[in-house]
C-alpha positions as CSV (number, residue, x, y, z in Angstrom):
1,X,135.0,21.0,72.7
2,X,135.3,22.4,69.4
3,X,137.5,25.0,68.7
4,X,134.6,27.5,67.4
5,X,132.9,27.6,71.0
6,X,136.1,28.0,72.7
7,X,136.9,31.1,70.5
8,X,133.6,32.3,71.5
9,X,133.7,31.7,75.1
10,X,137.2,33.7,75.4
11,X,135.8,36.6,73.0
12,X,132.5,36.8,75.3
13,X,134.4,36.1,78.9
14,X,136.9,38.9,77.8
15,X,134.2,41.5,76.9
16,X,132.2,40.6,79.9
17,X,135.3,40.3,83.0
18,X,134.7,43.3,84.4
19,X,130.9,41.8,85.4
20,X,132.9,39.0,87.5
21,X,135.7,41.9,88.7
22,X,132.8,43.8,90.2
23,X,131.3,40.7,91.9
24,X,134.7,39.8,93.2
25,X,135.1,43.2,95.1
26,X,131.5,43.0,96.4
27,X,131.7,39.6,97.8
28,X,135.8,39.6,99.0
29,X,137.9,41.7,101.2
30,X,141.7,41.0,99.9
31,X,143.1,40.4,96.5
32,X,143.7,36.6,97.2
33,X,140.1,36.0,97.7
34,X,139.0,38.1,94.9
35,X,141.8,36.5,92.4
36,X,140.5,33.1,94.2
37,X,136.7,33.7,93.2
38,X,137.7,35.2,90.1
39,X,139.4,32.1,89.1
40,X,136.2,29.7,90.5
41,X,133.5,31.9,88.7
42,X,135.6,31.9,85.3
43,X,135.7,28.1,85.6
44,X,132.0,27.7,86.2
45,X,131.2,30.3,83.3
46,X,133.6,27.5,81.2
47,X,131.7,24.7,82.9
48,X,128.3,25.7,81.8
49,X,129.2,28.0,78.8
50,X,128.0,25.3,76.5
51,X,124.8,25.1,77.8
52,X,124.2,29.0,77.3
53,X,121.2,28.7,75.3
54,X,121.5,32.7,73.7
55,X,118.0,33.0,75.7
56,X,118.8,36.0,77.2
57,X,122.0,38.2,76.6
58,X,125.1,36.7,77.9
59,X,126.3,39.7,80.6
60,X,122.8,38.7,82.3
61,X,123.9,34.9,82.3
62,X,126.9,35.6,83.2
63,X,125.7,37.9,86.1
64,X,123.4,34.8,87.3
65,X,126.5,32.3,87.0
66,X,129.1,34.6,88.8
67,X,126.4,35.4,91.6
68,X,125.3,31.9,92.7
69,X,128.8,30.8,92.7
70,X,129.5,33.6,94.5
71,X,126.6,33.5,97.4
72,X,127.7,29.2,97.2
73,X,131.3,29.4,98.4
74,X,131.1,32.6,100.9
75,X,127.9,31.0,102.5
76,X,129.9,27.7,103.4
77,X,132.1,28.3,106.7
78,X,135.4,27.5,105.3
79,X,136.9,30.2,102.8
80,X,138.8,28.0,100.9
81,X,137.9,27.9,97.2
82,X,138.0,24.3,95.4
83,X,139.6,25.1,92.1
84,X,139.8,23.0,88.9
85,X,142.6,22.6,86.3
86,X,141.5,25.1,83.2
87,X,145.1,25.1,82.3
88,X,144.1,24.1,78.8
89,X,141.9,27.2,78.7
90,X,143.3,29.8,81.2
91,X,146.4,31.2,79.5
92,X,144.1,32.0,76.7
93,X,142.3,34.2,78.6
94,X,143.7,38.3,78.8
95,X,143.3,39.0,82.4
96,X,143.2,42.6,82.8
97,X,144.5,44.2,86.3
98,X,141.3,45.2,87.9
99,X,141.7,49.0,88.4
100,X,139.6,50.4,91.7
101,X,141.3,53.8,91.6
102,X,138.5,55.1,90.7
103,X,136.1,53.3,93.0
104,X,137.9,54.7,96.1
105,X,134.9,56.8,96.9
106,X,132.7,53.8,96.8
107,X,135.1,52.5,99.3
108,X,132.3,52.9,102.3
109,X,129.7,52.0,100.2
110,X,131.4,48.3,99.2
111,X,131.9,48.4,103.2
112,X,128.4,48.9,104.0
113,X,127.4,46.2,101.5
114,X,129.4,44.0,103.3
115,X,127.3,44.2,106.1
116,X,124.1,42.6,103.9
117,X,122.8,39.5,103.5
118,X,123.8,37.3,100.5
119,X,120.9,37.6,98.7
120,X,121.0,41.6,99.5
121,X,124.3,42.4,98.1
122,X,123.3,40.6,94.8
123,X,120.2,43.2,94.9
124,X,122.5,46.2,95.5
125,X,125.0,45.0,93.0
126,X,122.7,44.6,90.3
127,X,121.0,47.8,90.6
128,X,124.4,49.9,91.1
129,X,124.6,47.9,87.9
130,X,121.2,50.2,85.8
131,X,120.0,46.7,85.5
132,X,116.1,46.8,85.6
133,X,113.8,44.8,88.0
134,X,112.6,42.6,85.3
135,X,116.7,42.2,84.5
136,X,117.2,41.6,88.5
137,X,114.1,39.4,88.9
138,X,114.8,37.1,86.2
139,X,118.6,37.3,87.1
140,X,117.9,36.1,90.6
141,X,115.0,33.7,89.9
142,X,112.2,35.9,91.8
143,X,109.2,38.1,90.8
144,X,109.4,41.9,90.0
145,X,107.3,42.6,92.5
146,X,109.8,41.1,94.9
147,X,112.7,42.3,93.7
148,X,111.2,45.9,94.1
149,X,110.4,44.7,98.1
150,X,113.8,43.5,98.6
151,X,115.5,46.4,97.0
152,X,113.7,48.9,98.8
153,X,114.7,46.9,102.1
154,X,118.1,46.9,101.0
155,X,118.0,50.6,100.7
156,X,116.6,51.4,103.6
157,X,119.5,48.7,105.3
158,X,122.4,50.7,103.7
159,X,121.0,53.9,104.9
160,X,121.2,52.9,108.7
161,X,124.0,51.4,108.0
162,X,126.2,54.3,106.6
163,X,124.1,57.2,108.4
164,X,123.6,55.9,112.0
């Protein structure tokens, strides 16, 4: 790998963490997990970083990358995470302490997208993210017109879910 990409990889993965931080908290319940998945999703980002074509911005391809590795290992009925030596790479990368102090009043909304579907939570997440439907259709592989369905869906789920 030459030495160039790496550079880039680390520059792009530090500026961008916080998207894979975020996905952590939606998708775990305990800091193991979420240091478990954030350690899986920053090795598939390495995995595939080199065929990151530039076709769309990289926070959206990383979005897409975090997600489906994400929705793959929670959807399996085991919760243990198959990891791969990065050791080469890892101590490179600046891992800052994710911070949720501020994200205690979202506490019951996190809880409430628990309760969603896979599929679901990647909706919510991406809209609590401003990302439009064209950003969340093309992120999730489905038409704008769906995503729109689904998201209102979703809505109307979390409602119930937190007002019962």
């Amino acid at each position: 790998m030459s030495e160039s990409l790496e550079d880039k990889f680390l520059n792009d993965f530090e500026t961008n963490q916080n998207i894979v931080h975020k996905i952590c908290r939606i998708y775990t319940t305990n800091s193991n997990d979420h240091n478990d998945l954030f350690q899986e999703i920053t090795i598939q980002v390495w995995k595939n970083y080199s065929k990151f074509r530039g076709d769309a911005k990289f926070s959206t391809w990383m979005y897409r990358v975090a997600l489906n590795t994400a929705i793959s290992l929670y959807r399996k009925s085991t919760k243990s995470v198959k990891t791969q030596d990065i050791s080469d790479i890892a101590f490179k990368i600046k891992s800052v302490d994710y911070d949720d102090t501020e994200e205690q009043q979202l506490k019951s909304l996190y809880k409430a997208i628990q309760n969603l579907n896979d599929i679901d939570k990647a909706l919510v997440f991406l809209y609590l993210e401003d990302k439009s439907y064209r950003d969340i259709s093309e992120t999730l592989g489905i038409s704008e017109v769906n995503a729109r369905v689904k998201m209102n869906r979703a809505k109307d789920k979390l409602k119930k879910i937190l007002n019962p």
